[in-house]
N, C-alpha and C positions, 0 to 999 in steps of 0.2 A: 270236680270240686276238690278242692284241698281238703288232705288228711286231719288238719288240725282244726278247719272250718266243722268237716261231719263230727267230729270230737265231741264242738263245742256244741252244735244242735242236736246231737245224743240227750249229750247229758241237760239241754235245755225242756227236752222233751220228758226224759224223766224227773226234771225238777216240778213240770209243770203236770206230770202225773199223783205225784207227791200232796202237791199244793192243793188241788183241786179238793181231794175227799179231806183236807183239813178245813177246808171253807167253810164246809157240810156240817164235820164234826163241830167246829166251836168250839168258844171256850178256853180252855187252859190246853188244851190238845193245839189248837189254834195258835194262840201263844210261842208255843216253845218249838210247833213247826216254822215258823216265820223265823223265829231267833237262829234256827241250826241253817235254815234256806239264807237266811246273812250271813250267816259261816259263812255257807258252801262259795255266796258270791263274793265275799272277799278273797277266799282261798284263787279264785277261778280268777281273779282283778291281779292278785300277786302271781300266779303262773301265766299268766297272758302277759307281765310286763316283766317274766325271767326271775322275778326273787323266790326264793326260797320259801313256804310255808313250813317248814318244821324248823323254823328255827324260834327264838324268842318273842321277834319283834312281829314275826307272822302269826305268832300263836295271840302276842297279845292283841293285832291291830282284829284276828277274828272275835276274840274274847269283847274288843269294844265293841264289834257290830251287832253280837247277841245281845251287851248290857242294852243298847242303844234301840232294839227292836223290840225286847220284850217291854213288856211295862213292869218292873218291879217293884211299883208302889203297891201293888196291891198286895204283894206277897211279907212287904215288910213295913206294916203298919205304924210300927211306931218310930219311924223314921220321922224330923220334923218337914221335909221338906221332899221332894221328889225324888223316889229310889234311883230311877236313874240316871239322873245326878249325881249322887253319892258315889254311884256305883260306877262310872265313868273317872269320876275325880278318884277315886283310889286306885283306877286302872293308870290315867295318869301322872299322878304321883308315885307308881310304883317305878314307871318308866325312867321318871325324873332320877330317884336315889339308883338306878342301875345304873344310869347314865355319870355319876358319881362315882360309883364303884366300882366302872370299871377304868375311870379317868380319877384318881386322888388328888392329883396337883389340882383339879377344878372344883373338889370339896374346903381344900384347903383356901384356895384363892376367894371362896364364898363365904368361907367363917371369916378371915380376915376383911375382907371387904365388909360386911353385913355388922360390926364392929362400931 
């Protein structure tokens, strides 16, 4: 068996040791184990296809898998509309103004245009 296949079903076996006594637990334990187990598997989707996770774009695409698994309506009630949503949309819109920031000619070209 290939080195990097036993890797993968290592760490599939301790994910799925992990998961298990959260099923049990419930609840808000529940929760936030699920959100970090969407980390882990984006991290694991970005090193399986060679890119980097410590960089920005890896840190945010795991940052969306957590907003996008937990349910964060409950925790922020007075939101008018579905937490994570919000909380999705501000993850992308951050991406948006970096993508700006670090290209200026294409901020410029958007004020002007948007005109």
């Amino acid at each position: 068996m290939d080195k990097e296949l036993q890797t993968r079903l290592i760490f599939a076996g301790v994910a799925l040791a992990i998961f298990l006594p959260l099923v049990v637990l419930g609840g808000v334990v529940f929760q936030i184990g699920v959100g970090l187990l969407a980390m882990l598997a984006v991290h694991e989707l970005l090193r399986m296809k060679g890119l980097a996770t410590a960089t920005l774009e890896g840190m945010l695409a795991m940052l969306a898998a957590f907003v996008l698994a937990v349910p964060i309506e409950y925790y922020f009630t007075f939101l008018p509309i579905d937490g994570n949503v919000v909380a999705y949309t501000l993850v992308v819109f951050y991406c948006w103004v970096l993508q700006f920031l670090e290209k200026p000619i294409l901020l410029m070209m958007w004020c002007i245009l948007s005109r």
